[in-house]
KEKE-3310 file (N, C-alpha, C; in steps of 0.2 Angstrom, whole numbers, plus 5000, padded with zeros to 4 digits):
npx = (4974:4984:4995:5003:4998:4992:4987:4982:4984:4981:4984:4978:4966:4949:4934:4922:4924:4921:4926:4938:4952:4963:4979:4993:5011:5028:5037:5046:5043:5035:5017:5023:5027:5017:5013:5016:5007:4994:4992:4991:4981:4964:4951:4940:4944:4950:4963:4970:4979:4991:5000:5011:5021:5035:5041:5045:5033:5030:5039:5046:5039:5034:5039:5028:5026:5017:5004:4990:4988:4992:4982:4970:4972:4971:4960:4951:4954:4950:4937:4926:4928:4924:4912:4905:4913:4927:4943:4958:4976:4991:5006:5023:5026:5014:5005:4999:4994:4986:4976:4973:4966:4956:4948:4946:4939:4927:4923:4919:4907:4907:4907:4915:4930:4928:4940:4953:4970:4984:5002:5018:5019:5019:5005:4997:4996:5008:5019:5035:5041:5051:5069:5076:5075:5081:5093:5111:5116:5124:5118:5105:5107:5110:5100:5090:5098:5097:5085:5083:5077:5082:5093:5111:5119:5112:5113:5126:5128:5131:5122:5109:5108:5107:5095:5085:5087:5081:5067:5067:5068:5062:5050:5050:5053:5037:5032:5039:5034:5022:5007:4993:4977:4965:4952:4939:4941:4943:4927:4927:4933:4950:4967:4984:4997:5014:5032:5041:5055:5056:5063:5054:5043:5032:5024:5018:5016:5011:4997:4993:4987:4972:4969:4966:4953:4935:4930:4936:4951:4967:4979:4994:5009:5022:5034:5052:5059:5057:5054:5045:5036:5037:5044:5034:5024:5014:5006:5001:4994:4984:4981:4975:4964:4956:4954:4947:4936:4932:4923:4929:4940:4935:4930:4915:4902:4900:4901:4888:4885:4880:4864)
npy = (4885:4885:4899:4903:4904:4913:4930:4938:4944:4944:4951:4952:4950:4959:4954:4963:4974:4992:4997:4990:4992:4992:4987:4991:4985:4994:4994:4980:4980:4969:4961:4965:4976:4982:4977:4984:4992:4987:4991:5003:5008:5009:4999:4998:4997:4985:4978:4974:4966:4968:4954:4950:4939:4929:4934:4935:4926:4920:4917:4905:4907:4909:4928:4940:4950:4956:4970:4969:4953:4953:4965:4959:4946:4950:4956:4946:4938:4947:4951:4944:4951:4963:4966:4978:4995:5002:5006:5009:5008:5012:5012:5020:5009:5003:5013:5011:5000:5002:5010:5005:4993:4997:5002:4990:4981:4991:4989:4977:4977:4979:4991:5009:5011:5019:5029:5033:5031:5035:5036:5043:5044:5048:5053:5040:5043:5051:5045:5043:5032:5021:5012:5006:4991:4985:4988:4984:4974:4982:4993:4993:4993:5003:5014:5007:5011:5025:5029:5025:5015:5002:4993:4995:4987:4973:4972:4971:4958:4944:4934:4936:4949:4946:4937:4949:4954:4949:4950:4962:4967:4963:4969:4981:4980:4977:4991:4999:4997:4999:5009:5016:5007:5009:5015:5024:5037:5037:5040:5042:5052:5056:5056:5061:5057:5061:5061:5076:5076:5068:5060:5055:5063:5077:5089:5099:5088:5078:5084:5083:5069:5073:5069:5056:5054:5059:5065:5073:5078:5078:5083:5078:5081:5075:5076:5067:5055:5045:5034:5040:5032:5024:5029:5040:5032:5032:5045:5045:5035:5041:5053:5047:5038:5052:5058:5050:5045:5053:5047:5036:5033:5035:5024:5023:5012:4994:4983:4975:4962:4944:4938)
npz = (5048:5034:5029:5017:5003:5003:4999:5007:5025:5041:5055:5069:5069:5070:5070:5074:5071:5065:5053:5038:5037:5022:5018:5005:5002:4999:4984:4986:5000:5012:5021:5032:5033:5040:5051:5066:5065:5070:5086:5087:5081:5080:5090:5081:5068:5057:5053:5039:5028:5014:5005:4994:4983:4986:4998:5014:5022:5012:5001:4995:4985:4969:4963:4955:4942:4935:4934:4932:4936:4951:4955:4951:4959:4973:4974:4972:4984:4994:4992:5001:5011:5010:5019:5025:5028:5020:5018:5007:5007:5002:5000:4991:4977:4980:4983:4968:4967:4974:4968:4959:4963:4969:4958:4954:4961:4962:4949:4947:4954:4967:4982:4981:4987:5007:5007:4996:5002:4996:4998:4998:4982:4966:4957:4946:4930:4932:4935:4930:4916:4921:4923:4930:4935:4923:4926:4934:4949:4959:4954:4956:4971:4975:4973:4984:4993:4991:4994:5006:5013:5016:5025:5024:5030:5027:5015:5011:5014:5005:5004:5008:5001:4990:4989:4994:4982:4972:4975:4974:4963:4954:4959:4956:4941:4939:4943:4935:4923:4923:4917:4919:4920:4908:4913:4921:4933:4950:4963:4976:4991:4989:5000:5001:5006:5013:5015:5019:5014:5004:4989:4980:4976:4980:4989:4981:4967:4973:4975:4960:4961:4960:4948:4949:4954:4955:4967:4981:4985:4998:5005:5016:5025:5030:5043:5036:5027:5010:5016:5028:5034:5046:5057:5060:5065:5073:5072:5058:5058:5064:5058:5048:5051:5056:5045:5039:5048:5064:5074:5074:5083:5096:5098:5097:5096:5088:5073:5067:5072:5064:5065)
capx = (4975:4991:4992:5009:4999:4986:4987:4980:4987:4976:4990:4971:4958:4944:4928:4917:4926:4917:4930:4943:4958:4970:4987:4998:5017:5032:5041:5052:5040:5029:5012:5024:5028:5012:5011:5016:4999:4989:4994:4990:4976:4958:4949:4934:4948:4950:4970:4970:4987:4993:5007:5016:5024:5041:5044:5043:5032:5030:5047:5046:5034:5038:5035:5023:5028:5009:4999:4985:4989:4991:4977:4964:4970:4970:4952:4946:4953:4947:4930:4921:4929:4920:4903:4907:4915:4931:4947:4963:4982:4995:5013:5025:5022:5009:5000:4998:4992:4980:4974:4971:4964:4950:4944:4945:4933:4922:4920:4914:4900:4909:4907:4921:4934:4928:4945:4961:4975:4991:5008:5024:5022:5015:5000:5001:4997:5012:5023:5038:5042:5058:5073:5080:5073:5086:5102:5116:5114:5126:5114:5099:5108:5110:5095:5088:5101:5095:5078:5083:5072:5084:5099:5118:5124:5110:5114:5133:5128:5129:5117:5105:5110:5103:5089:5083:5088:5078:5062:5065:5070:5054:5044:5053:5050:5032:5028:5041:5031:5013:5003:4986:4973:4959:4944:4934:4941:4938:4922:4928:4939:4959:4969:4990:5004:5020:5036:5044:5060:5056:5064:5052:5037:5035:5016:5013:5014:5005:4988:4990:4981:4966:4967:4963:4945:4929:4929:4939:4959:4971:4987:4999:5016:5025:5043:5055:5059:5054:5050:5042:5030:5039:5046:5029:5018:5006:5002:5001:4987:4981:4978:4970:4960:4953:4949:4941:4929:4935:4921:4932:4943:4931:4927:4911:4901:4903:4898:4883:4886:4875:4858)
capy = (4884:4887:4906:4903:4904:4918:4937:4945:4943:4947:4949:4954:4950:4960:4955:4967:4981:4995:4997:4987:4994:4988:4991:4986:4988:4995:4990:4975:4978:4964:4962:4964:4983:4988:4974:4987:4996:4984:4991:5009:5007:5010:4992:4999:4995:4979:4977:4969:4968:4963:4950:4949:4931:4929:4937:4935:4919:4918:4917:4900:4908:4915:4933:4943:4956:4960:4974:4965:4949:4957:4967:4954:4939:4955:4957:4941:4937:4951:4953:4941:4955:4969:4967:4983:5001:4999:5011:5007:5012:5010:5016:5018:5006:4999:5017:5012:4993:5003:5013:5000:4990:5001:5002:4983:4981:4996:4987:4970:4977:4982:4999:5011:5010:5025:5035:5029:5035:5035:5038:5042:5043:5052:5051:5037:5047:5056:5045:5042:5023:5019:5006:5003:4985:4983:4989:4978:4973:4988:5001:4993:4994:5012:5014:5007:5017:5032:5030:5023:5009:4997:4996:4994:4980:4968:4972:4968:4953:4942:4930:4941:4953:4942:4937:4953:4959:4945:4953:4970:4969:4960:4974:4989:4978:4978:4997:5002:4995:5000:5013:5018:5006:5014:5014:5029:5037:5035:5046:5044:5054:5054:5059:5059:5058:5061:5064:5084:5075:5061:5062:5055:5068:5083:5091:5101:5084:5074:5085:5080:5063:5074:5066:5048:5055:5064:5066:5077:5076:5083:5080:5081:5080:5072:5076:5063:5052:5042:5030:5043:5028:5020:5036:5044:5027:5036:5052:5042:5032:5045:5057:5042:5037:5058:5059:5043:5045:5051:5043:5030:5034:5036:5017:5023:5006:4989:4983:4970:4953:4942:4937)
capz = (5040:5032:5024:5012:4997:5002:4998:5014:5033:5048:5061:5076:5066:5072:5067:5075:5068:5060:5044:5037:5032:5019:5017:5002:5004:4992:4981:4991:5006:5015:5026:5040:5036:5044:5056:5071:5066:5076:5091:5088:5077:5085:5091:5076:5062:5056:5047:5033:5024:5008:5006:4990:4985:4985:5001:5020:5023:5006:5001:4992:4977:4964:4962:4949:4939:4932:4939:4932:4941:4957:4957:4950:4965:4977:4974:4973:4990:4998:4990:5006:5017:5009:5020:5028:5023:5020:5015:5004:5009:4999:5000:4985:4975:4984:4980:4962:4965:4977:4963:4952:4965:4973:4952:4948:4965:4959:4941:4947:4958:4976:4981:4980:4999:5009:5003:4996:5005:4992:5002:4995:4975:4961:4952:4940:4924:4932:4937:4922:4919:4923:4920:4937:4936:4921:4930:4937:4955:4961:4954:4962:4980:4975:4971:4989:4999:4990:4996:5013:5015:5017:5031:5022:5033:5025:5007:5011:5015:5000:5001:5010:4995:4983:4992:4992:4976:4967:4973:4975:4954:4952:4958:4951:4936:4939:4944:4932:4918:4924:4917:4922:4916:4904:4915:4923:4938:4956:4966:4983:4994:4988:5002:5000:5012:5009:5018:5016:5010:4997:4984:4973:4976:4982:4986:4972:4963:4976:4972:4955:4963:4960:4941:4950:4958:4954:4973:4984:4988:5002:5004:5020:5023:5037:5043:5036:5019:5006:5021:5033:5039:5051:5063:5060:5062:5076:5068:5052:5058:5068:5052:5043:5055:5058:5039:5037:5052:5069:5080:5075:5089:5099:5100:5096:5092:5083:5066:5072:5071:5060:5072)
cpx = (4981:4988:4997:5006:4993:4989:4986:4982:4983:4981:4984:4968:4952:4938:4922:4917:4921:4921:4936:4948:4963:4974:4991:5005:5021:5034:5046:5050:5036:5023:5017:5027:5023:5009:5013:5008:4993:4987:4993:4984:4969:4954:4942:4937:4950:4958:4971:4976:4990:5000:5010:5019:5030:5044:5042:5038:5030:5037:5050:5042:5038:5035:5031:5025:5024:5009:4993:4983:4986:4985:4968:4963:4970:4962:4949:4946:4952:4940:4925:4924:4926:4912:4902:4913:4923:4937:4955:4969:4984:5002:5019:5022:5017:5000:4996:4994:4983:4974:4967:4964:4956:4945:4942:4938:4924:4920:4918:4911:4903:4909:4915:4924:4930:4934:4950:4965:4982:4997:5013:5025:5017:5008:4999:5001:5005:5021:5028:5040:5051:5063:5078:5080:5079:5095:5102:5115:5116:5123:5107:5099:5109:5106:5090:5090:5098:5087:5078:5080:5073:5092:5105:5120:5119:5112:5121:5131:5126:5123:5109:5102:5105:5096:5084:5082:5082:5067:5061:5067:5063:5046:5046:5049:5041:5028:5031:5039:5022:5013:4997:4982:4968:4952:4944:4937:4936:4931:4926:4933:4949:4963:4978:4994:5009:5026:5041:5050:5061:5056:5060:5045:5036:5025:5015:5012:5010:4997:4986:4986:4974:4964:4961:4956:4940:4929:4937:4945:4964:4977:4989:5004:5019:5032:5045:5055:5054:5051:5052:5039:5032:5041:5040:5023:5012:5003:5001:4992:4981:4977:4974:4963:4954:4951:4945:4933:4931:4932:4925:4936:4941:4928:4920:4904:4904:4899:4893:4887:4880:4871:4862)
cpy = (4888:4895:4907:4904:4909:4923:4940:4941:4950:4948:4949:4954:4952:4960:4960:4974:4984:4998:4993:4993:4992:4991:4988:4991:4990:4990:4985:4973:4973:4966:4964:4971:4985:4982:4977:4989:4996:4987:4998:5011:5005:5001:4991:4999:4991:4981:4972:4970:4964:4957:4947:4944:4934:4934:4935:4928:4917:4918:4912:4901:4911:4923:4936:4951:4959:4963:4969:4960:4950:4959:4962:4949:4943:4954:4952:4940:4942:4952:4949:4945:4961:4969:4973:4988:4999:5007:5007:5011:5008:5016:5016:5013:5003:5005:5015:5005:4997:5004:5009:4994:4991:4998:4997:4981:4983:4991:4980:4970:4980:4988:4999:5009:5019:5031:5030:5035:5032:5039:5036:5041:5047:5050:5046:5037:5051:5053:5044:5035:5024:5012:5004:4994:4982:4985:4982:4980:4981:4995:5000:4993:4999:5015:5015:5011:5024:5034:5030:5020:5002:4997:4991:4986:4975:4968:4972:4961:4948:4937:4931:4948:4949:4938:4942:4957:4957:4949:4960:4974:4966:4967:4979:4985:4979:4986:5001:5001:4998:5008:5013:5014:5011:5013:5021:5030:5037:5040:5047:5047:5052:5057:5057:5062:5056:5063:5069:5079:5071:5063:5061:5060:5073:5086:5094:5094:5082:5078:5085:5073:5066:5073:5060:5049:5061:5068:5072:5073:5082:5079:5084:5078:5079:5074:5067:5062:5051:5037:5034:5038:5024:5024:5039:5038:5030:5039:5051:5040:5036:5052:5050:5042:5046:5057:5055:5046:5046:5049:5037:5027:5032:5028:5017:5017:5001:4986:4977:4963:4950:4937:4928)
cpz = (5038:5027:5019:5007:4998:5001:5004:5020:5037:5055:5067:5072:5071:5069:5068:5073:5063:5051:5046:5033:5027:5015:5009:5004:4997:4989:4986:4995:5008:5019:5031:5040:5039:5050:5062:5071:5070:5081:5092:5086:5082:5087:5085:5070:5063:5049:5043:5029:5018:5007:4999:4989:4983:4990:5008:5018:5016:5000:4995:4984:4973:4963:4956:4949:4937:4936:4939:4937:4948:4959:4956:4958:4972:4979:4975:4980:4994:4998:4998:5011:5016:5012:5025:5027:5025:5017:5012:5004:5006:4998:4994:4979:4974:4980:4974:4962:4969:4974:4962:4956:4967:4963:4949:4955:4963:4954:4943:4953:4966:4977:4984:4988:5001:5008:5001:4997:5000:4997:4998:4988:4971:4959:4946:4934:4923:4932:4929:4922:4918:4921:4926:4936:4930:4923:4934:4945:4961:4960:4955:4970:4981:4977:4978:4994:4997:4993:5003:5016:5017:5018:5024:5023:5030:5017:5006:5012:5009:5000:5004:5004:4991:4984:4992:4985:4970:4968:4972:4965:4952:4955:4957:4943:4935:4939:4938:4921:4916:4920:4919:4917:4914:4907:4918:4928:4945:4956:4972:4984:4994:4994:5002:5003:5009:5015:5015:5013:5006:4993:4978:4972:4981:4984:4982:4968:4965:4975:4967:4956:4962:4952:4940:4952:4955:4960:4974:4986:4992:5002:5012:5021:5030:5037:5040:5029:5017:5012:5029:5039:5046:5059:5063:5062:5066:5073:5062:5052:5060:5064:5048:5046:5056:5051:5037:5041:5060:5075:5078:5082:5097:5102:5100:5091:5089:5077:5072:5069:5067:5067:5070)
residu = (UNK:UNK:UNK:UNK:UNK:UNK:UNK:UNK:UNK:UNK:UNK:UNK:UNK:UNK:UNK:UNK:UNK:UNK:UNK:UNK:UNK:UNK:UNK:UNK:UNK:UNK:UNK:UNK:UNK:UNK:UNK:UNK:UNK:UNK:UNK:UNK:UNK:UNK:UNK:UNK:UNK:UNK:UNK:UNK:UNK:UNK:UNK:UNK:UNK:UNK:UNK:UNK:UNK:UNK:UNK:UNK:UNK:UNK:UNK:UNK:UNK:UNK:UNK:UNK:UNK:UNK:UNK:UNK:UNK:UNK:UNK:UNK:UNK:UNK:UNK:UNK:UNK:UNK:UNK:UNK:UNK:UNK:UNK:UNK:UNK:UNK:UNK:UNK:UNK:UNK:UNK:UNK:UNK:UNK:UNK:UNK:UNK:UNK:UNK:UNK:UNK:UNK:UNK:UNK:UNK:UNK:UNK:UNK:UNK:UNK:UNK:UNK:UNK:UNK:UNK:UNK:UNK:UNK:UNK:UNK:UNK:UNK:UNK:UNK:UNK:UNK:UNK:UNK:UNK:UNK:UNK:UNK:UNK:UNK:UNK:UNK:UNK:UNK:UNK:UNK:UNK:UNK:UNK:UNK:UNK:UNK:UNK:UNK:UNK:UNK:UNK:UNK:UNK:UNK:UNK:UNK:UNK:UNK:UNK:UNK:UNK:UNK:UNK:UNK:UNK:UNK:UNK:UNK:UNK:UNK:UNK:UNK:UNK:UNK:UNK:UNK:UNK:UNK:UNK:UNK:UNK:UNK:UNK:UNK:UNK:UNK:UNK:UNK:UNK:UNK:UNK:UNK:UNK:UNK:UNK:UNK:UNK:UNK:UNK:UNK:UNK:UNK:UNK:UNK:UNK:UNK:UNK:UNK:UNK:UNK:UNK:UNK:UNK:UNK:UNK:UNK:UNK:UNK:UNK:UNK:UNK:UNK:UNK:UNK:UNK:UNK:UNK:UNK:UNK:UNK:UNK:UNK:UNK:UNK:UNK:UNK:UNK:UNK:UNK:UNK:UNK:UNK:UNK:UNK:UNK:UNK:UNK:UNK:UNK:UNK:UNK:UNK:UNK:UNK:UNK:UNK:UNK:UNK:UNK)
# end
């Protein structure tokens, strides 16, 4: 069955897995920044990835600039994956869709994810809204370079350029608009990685994520940028993976199957 018009991407769908994991990406980002993960990732974790329209095999849609949006067709299409514990990862932008996501779950009956892991951004009480989304093209390629998430020799390329740019202004537009919905914080476990040199957060911010939870929050810090994830991706998963549950590692059993 065709998947262009779904939200989530199974690159090894394990069903026997004892948790699912789900990733959203940044601003610009696709399912297919954490499709290496597969491959590091214990055979008792099940990757579940979000996919964004208007990018990568969805390319053809139009993108969405609500959080609301987002986070509602998120959930719906994941809810028949929630029959087992579960945890929510989110990278820049992605942190905040995470947020929001985990609480919109929570409020129509699903239990909360076993932690949200926030990577790479502020708390979103904290974060400041921003006007990047209306700058001219020239100071949204800035913008990328400054972050370093996106290689030069693509964004010279003009029609690669404008490909890019069309969504990567669509979701500045959307994070840079969000505030924290008015609902009740989380309970579970917040845990928040970052890399020592991103510019946009720093750890003393990141343990202001202890605003999002009633529950407990740690924070670590990884060498590298704003996008640590990809040069760190082992010891990335490999700390998730240890605070979630580490007989995970361990291969330690599988979820049962239905008799």
């Amino acid at each position: 069955m065709s998947t262009a018009h779904r939200w989530l991407r199974r690159f090894r769908p394990r069903p026997a897995a004892r948790l699912r994991l789900v990733c959203l990406p940044h601003a610009g980002g696709g399912a297919n920044a954490y499709r290496s993960w597969v491959s590091v990732l214990p055979h008792t974790v099940d990757l579940v990835c979000v996919q964004y329209p208007g990018r990568e095999d969805r390319f053809g849609e139009e993108p969405v600039d609500d959080m609301a949006v987002v986070v509602d067709a998120v959930a719906q299409e994941l809810a028949p994956l929630l029959d087992r514990p579960y945890v929510v990862f989110g990278h820049s932008m992605g942190s905040a869709v995470a947020y929001e996501l985990a609480r919109a779950l929570r409020d129509v009956g699903h239990p909360e994810p076993e932690r949200l892991i926030a990577s790479g951004r502020r708390a979103p009480s904290d974060a400041p809204p921003g006007r990047v989304h209306l700058a001219d093209d020239d100071a949204l390629v800035e913008e990328l370079i400054r972050l370093g998430g996106t290689d030069r020799e693509v964004l010279a390329e003009p029609t690669l350029r404008e490909a890019v740019l069309s969504y990567v202004r669509n979701d500045y537009r959307l994070i840079e608009r969000y505030g924290p919905f008015p609902k009740p914080p989380l309970s579970c476990p917040v845990s928040v990685f970052l890399g020592q040199d991103d510019p946009e957060v720093d750890a003393v911010l990141a343990r202001r994520w202890s605003q999002t939870t009633t529950g407990s929050v740690d924070v670590r810090v990884f060498p590298g940028d704003h996008f640590y994830l990809a040069p760190q991706r082992e010891q990335v998963v490999s700390a998730l993976v240890d605070r979630v549950d580490p007989s995970l590692s361990r291969g330690s059993g599988a979820w049962p199957s239905t008799p």
